[in-house]
N, C-alpha and C positions, 0 to 999 in steps of 0.2 A: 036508906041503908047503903053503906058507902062497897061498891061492889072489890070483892079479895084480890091482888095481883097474881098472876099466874105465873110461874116462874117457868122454864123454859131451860130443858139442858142443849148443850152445844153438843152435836155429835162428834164422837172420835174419829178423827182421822188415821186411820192405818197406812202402812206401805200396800203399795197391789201385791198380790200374792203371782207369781208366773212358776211356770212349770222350768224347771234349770233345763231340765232333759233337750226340750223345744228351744229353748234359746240357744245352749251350746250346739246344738244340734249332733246330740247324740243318740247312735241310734239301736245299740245292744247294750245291755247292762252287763259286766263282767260280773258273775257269780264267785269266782276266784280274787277280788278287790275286795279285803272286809273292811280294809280302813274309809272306803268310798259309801261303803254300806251302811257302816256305823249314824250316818247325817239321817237314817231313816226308821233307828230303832230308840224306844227311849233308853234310860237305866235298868230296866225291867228284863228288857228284850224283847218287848211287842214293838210289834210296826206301828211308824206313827201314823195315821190317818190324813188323808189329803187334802184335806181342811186345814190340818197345820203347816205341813210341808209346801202345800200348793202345786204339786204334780197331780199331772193331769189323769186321766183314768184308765186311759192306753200304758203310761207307763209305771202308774201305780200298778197295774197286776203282773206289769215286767219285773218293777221292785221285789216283790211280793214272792214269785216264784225266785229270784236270785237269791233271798234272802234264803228260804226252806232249803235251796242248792245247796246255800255257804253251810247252814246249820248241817245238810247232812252230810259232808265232808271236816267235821270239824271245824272249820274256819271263824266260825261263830258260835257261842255256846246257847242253847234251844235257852234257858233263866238263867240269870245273874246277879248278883245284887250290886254289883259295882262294876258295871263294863269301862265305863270311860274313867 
């Protein structure tokens, strides 16, 4: 009996994900910048996860509280259904 071929996928190649924060080397997050803010929330208004964005976990929880800053000054709206 003639043995089955295996077939074999090729893995995807991704760009590397880096943290912008670390690279620009920046080192406060302005909670007053909502347009710089915006790269961190989806359409929704939830904060994206740092698996997608690729910052790192020091300044994910910096994100994180600037965001709640911006939302509690107005700046950003808490739901949206259309922000961008």
């Amino acid at each position: 009996m003639a043995k089955r071929k295996r077939y074999t996928r090729t893995p995807i190649v991704r760009p590397k994900k880096y943290c912008r924060f670390k690279k620009s080397g920046i080192k406060y997050i302005d909670y007053k910048n909502p347009d710089f803010l915006m790269a961190f929330i989806n359409e929704q208004g939830k904060l994206l996860p740092r698996r997608i964005t690729g910052t790192s976990l020091k300044y994910q929880r910096k994100v994180a509280v600037a965001v709640k800053r911006c939302r509690h000054i107005a700046l950003l709206p808490y739901v949206a259904d259309e922000m961008k």
